[in-house]
C-alpha positions as CSV (number, residue, x, y, z in Angstrom):
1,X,-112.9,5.4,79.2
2,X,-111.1,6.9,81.8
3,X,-112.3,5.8,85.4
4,X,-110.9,8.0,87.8
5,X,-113.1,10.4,86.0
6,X,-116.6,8.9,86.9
7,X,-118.3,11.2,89.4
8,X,-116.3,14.1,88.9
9,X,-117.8,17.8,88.0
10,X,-116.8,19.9,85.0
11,X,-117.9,23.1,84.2
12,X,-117.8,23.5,80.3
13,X,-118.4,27.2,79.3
14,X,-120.1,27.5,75.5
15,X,-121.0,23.9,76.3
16,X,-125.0,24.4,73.9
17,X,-123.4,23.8,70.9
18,X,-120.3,22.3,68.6
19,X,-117.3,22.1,70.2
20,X,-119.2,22.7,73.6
21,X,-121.6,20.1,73.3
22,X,-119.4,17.4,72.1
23,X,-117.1,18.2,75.2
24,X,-119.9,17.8,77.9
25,X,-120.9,14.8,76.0
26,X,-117.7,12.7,76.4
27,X,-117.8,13.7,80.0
28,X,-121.1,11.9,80.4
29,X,-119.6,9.0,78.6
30,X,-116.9,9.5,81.8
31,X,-119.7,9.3,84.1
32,X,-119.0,13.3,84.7
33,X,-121.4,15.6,86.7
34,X,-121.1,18.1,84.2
35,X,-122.7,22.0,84.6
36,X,-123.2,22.9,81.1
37,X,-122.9,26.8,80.2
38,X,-125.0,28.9,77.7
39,X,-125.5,32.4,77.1
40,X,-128.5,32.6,75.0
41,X,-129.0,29.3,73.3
42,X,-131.1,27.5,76.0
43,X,-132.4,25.1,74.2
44,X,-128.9,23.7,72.9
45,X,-127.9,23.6,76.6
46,X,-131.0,21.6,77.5
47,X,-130.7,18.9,74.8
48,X,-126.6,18.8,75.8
49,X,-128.1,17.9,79.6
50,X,-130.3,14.8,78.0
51,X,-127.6,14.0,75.7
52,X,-125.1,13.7,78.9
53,X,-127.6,11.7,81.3
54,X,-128.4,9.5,78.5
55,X,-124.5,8.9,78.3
56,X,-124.5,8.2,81.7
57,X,-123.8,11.5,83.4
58,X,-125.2,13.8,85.5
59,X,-125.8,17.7,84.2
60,X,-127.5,21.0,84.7
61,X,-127.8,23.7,82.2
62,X,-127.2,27.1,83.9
63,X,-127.0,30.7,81.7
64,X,-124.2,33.0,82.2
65,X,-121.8,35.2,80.6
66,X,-118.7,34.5,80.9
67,X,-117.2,37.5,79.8
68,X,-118.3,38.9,83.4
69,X,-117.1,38.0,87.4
70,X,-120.6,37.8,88.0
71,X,-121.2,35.3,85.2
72,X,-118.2,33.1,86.1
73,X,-119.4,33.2,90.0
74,X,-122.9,32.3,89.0
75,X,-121.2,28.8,87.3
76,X,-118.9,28.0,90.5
77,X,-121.8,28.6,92.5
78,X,-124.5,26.0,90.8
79,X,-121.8,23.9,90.8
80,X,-121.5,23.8,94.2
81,X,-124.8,23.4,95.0
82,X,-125.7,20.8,92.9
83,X,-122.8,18.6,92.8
84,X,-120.5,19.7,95.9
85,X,-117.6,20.3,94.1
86,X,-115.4,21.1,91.3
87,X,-112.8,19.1,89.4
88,X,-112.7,20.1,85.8
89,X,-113.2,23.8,84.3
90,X,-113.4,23.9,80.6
91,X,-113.1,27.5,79.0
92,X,-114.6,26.5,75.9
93,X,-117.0,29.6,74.9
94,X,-115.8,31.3,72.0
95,X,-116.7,33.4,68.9
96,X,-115.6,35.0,65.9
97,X,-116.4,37.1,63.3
98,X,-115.1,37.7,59.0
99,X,-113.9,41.6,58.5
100,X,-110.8,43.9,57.3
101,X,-108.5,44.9,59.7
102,X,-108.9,48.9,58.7
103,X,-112.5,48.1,59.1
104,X,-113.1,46.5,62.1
105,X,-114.4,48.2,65.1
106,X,-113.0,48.5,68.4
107,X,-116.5,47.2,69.6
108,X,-116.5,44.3,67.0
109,X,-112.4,43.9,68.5
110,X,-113.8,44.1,72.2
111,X,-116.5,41.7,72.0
112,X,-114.1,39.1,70.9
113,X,-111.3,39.6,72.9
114,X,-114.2,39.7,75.9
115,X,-115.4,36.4,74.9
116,X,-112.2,34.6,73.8
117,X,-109.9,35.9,76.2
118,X,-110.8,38.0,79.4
119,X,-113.3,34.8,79.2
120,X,-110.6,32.2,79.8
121,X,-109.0,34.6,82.3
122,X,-111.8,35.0,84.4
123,X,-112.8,31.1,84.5
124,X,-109.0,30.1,84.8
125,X,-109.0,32.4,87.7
126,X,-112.3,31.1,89.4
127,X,-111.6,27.7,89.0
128,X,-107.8,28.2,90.6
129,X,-108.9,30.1,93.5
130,X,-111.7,27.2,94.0
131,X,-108.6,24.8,94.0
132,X,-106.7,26.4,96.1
133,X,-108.7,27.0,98.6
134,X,-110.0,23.6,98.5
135,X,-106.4,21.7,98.0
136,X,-107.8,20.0,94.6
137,X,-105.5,19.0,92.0
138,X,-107.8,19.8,88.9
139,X,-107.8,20.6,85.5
140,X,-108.3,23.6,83.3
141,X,-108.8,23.3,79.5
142,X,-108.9,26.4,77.4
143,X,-110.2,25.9,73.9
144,X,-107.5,27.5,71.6
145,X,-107.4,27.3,67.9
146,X,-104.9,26.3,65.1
147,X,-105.0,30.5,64.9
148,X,-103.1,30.7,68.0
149,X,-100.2,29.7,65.2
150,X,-101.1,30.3,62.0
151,X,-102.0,34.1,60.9
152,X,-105.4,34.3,59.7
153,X,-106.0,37.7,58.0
154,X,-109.6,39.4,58.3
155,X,-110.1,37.5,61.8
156,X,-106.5,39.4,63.0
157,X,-108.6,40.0,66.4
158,X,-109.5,36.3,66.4
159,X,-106.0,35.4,65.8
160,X,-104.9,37.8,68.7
161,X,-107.0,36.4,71.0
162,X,-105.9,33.2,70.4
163,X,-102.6,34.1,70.8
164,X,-103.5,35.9,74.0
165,X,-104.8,32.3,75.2
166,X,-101.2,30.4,74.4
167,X,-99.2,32.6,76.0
168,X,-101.5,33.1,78.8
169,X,-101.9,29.0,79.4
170,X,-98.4,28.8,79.2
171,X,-97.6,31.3,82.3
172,X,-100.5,29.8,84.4
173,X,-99.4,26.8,84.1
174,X,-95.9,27.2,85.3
175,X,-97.1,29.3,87.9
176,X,-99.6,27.1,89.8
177,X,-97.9,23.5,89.0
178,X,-95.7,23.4,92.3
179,X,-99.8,23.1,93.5
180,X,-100.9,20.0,91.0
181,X,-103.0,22.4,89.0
182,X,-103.3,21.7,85.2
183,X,-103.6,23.8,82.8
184,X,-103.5,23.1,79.3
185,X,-105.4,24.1,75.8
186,X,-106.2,22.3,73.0
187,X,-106.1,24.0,69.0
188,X,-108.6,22.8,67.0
189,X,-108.4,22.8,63.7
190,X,-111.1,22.8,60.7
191,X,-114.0,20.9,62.6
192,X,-117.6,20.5,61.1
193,X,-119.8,22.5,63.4
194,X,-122.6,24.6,63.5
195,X,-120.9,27.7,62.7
196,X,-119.2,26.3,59.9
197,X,-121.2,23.9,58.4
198,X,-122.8,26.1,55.4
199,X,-119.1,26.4,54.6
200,X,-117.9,22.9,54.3
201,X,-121.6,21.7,53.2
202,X,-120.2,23.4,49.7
203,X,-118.2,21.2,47.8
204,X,-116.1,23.8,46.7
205,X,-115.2,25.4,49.7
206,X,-114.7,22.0,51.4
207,X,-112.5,21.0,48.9
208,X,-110.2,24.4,49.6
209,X,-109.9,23.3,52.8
210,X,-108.9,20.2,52.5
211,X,-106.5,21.0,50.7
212,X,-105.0,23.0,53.5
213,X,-104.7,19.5,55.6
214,X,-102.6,17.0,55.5
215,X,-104.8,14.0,56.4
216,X,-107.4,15.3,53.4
217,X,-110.4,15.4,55.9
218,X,-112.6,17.8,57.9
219,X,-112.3,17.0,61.7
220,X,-115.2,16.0,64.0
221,X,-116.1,18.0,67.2
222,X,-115.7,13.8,68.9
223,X,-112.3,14.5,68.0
224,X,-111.4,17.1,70.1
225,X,-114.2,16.0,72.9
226,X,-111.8,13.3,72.9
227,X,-108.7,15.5,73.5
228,X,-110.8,17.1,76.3
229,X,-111.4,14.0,78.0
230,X,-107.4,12.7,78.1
231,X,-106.3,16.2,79.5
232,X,-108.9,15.9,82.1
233,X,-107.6,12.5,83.1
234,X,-104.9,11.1,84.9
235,X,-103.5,10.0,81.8
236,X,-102.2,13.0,81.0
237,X,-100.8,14.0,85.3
238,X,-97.4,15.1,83.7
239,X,-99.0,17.4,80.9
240,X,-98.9,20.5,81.7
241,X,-98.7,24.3,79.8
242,X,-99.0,22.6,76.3
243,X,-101.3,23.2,73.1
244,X,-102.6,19.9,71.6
245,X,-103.3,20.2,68.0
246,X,-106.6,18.5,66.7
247,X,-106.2,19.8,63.4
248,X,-105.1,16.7,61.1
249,X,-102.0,18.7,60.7
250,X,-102.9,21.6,59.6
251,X,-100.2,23.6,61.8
252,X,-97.5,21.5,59.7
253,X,-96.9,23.8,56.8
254,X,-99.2,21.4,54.6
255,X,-98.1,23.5,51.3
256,X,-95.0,21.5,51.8
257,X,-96.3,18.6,51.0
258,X,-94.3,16.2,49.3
259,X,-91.0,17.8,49.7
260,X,-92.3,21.2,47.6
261,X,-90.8,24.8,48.1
């Protein structure tokens, strides 16, 4: 538990499910006012809010796409008016989609790029300018991927977007640090959620992966929450511009393994 977090307000985009959820979750355990994003999944969002207060937090579930101006304005704003402030931005929201390159369309290309990376953009942007203005030292966390590293044919546009997030984290983060600003992401790696879970609820296919991991497990969305909650803390005031890995060491070139190649 970190205590300088109790009372403070994060915004955690995608925050109805998975990652998302486990996220707003840990900031309840915090004692976080948390404002917890959806775009369709409302009833995700709502059972995030009880799962928050009966952590100990505080939390509203407010719909918006995040993808837009007007989306990420609609977050600041709630915040503001239900909680006074703003201390923590989480760009979380994210999605993805299986398909060859040569068959991929530029709306399937758009859509996730929109999502995955104009979407951190825009709520990096919002959330600096609401620093700024206010003189508050606070925290952004963009939710990369192991994919921001490794190549991952048939999701190339996921991949790029990922990649789009490093690189982007990295240059925010040197720009606004003179101003105690914090920006950081974190790269998940093979964690059981929603999206995935018909996948590793196969033996097979679990097993494949696995294999891909040095620590011969499956990661838990409490994992990365846990991530989330050190970068939003002062525990982590000189971290800035960096990419933590949840991924049981996936990024380490597990084929390796035991001195082969």
């Amino acid at each position: 538990m970190y205590k300088e977090l109790e009372q403070k307000v994060a915004v955690v985009t995608g925050g109805s499910k998975g990652i998302g959820t486990a996220i707003s979750q840990r900031f309840g355990e915090e004692k976080m006012k948390v404002v917890v994003n959806y775009h369709s999944d409302a009833e995700g969002a709502e059972e995030a809010v009880k799962a928050i207060e009966e952590a100990g937090g505080q939390a509203i579930a407010v719909k918006a796409d995040v993808g837009t101006e007007e989306g990420v304005q609609t977050l600041i704003d709630q915040a503001i008016e239900a909680y006074g402030q703003l201390d923590v931005w989480v760009n979380n929201a994210g999605t993805e989609n299986q398909k060859p390159t040569h068959e991929l369309s530029l709306e399937e290309w758009e859509t996730v790029m929109q999502v995955n990376l104009t979407g951190v953009f825009l709520g990096t942007k919002a959330a600096i300018n609401y620093f700024k203005k206010h003189k508050v030292k606070g925290s952004i966390i963009n939710l990369s991927s192991v994919h921001e590293q490794i190549p991952w044919p048939t999701f190339s546009h996921y991949a790029a977007s990922k990649g789009g997030v490093k690189l982007f984290t990295q240059s925010v983060a040197m720009e606004y640090a003179p101003e105690g600003i914090r920006i950081n992401s974190i790269g998940p790696g093979a964690i059981k959620t929603p999206i995935n879970a018909e996948k590793f609820d196969d033996p097979e296919q679990k097993a494949t992966t696995e294999s891909m991991i040095p620590m011969e497990r499956i990661g838990k969305p409490s994992e990365v929450a846990a991530a989330a909650a050190w970068l939003a803390s002062d525990e982590s005031s000189y971290v800035t511009g960096i990419t933590l890995f949840v991924d049981g060491g996936m990024t380490l070139y597990p084929s390796f393994q035991g001195g082969k190649g």
